[in-house]
N, C-alpha and C positions, 0 to 999 in steps of 0.2 A: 504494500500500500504506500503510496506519494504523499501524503499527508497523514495528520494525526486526527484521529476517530475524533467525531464531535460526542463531547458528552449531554446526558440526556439533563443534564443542569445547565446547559449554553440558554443564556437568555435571549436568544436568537429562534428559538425553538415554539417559544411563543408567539412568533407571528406564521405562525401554519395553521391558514383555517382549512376545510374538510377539501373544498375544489383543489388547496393544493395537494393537500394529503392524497387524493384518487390521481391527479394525476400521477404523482412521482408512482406510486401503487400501476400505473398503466406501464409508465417507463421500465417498472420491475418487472412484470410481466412477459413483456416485449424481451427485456434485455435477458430476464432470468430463466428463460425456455430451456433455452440452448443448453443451461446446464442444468437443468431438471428441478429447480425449482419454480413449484408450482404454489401457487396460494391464494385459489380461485374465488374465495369464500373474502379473502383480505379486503378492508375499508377501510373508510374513515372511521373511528369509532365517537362512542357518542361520551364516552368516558373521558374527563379533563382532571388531569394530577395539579394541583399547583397552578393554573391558567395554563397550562401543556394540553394542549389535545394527543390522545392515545390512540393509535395504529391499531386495527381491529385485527390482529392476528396473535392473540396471545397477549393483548394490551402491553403493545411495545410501544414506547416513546419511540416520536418520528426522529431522533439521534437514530437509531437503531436502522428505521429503513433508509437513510441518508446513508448511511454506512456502508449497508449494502449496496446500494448503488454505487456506492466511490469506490467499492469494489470491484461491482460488474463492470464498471466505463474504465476500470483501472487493466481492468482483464481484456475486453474489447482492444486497448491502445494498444496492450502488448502482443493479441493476436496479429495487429494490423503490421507491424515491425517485423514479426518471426515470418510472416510470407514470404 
């Protein structure tokens, strides 16, 4: 990973309301096929920690699927290199 994990205390975390939460949730989808994560049920969820809106996959703070994606786009870059 190119950067360091956001934690699920970034006060940055509170500005994700549920439109963005579904999108990033589409962009996982899309991106996380390829390696077999699947998490077809995942949403926005309706649960708020702290003013944090919660990821409806096991009530994960959106750190957690930001994470994953800087994963997946982190994995993607490097597919694109090794060709």
């Amino acid at each position: 990973m190119s950067r360091e994990p956001i934690a699920p205390d970034d006060p940055r975390m509170r500005d994700y309301a549920s439109p963005h939460i579904t999108a990033l949730l589409n962009e996982l989808h899309r991106r996380g096929l390829r390696y077999g994560l699947l998490w077809g049920s995942a949403a926005a969820g309706e649960t708020v920690l702290d003013g944090r809106l919660l990821v409806d996959f096991g009530n994960a703070p959106v750190s957690t699927l930001l994470n994953l994606l800087h994963l997946l786009r982190d994995l993607d870059r490097d597919t694109v290199w090794n060709r």
